[in-house]
N, C-alpha and C positions, 0 to 999 in steps of 0.2 A: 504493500500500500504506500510505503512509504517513497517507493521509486517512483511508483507513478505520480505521487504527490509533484515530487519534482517535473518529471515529466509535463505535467498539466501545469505547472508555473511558470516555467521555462518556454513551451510556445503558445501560453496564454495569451502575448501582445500579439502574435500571428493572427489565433481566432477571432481577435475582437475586431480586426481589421475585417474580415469575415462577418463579422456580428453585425458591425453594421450595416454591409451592402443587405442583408437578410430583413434586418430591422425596415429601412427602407422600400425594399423590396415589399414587405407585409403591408408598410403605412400606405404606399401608394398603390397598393392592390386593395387594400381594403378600400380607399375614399374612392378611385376608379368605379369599385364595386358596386358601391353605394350612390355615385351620379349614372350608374346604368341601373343598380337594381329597384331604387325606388321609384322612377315612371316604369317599369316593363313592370311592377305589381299596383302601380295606381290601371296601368291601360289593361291588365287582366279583370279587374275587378271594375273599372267604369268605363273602359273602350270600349266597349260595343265588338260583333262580330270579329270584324277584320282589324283592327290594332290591336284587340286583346288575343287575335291569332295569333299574330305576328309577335306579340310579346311571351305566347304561349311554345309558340317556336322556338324563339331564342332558349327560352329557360330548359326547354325541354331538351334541347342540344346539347348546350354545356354542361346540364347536369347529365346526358344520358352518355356521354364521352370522358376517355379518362383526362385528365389538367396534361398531364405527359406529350398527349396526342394533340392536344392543341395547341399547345407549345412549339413541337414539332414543326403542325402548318404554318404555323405563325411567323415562324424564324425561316425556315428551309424553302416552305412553302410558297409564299408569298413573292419570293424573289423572281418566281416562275411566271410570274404576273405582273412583273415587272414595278414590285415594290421590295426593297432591302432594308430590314430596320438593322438598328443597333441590335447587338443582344441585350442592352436591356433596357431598350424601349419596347422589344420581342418578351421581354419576360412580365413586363408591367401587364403591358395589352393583353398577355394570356392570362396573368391572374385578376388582374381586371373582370374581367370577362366573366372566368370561369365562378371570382365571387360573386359576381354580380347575379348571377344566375339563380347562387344560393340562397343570396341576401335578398331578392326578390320573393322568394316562395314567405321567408320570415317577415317581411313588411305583409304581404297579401293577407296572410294570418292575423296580422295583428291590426291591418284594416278591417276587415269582416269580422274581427272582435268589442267592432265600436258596435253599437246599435242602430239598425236601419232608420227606428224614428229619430234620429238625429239629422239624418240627411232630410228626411222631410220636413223635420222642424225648420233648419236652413231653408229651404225652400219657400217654405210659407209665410218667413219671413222680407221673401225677397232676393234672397242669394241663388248667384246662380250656382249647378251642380260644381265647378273649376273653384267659383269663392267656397262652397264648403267645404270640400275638400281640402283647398289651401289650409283654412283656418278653423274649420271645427273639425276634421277627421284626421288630417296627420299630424296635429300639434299632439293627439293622444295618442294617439297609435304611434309614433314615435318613442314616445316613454313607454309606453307598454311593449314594444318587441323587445326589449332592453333583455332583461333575461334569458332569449331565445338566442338572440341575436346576438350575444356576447360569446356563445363559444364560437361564432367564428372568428376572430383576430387568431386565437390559440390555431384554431383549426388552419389558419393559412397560412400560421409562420411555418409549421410543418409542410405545407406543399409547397413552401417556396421553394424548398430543397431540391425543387426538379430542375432549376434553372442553371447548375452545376452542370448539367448535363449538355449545355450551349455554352459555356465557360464562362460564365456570370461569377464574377470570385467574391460569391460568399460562403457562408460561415464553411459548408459541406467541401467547397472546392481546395478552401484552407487545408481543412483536413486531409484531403484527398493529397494537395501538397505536403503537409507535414509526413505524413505516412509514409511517400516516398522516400523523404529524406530522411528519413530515420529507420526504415522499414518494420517499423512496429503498428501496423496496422489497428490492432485492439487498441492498446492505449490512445491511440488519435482519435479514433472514431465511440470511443469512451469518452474521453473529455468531451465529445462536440457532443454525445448524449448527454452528461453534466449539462451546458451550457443552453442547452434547447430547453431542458429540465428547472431550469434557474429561471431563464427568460418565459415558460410557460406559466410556472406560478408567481410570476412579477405580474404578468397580463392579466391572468384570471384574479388575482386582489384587486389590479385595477378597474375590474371589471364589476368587481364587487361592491366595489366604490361608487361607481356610475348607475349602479342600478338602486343601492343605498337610496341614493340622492335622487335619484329621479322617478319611484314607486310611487304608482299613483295607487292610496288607499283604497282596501275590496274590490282593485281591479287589476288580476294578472291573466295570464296565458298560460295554461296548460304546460308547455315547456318550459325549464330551467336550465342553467346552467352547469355542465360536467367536467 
């Protein structure tokens, strides 16, 4: 224990270099996520027919596809088409996407968790269905996914792990380096499970914190947080 002590000290400033592209990686996949996934669950739930299609499409792809495989089109793909991103403007747009997908089904839930006579109340007094919606259904339904909606940050720094695989040097590709150079593969990819493990329950308290503070009294959702 003690050797790996060292070990994990010694190219601890490696990983962190690591930690952050990862860190980053999560922040801008998750807020990507969240400016695609809250209209494609507002347009399922009040688009009508054909946008709530179209939004029912989308969700239904990215979630029925592994993150791997879109990554893949994303970066390789796409050049064929005569677009070439960075790799990681290729790794954003994939996790983007692919949270977005998810983050859509947990806003939709937590819309259709308001009460319909709410919308009708709005209505009756005036507002159109876009004003209610703005300002009486997702000011709540906002605080109310919170719970749900909180394992995903956790749940994405884990798959940003796939973006090693287009040589995005974060946390995994660190390791993937350190290993080499030291050829002690266990101990590398031990420490970088420590540091997933550390940064996992940093997130989920913070998470715990935001949902603290923002629980709207005798009104949750079904799902919590794991």
């Amino acid at each position: 224990m003690g050797e790996w002590l060292q070990f994990f000290f010694k190219y601890l400033p490696v990983l962190l270099e690591g930690t952050l592209i990862t860190l980053k990686l999560t922040a801008v996949g998750l807020g990507l996520g969240i400016a695609v996934g809250l209209p494609a669950a507002v347009a399922r739930v009040y688009g009508g027919k054909w946008i709530g299609g179209i939004a029912s499409a989308y969700i239904g792809l990215f979630r029925g596809t592994p993150a791997l495989v879109q990554l893949f089109i994303i970066y390789f793909g796409l050049p064929d088409a005569g677009l070439t991103l960075s790799r990681m403007t290729a790794a954003y747009i994939a996790l983007g996407l692919n949270s977005g997908a998810y983050q859509a089904e947990y806003f939709r839930g937590a819309i259709q968790a308001i009460g319909s006579g709410q919308m009708k109340a709005a209505r009756a007094i005036g507002m159109t269905r876009l004003q209610a919606v703005r300002y009486i259904i997702l000011p709540q339904a906002l605080r109310l996914v919170i719970p749900a909606w909180s394992n995903k940050p956790i749940s994405l720094l884990k798959t940003s792990a796939i973006a090693f695989l287009i040589s995005v040097p974060d946390l995994m590709t660190e390791a993937k380096f350190v290993a080499s150079k030291t050829y002690n593969p266990i101990a590398s990819y031990f420490a970088v499970a420590v540091v997933y493990l550390v940064l996992a329950f940093i997130v989920n308290w913070l998470m715990g914190l935001l949902e603290s503070k923002t629980a709207i009294p005798g009104l949750k959702l079904g799902s919590t947080r794991t």
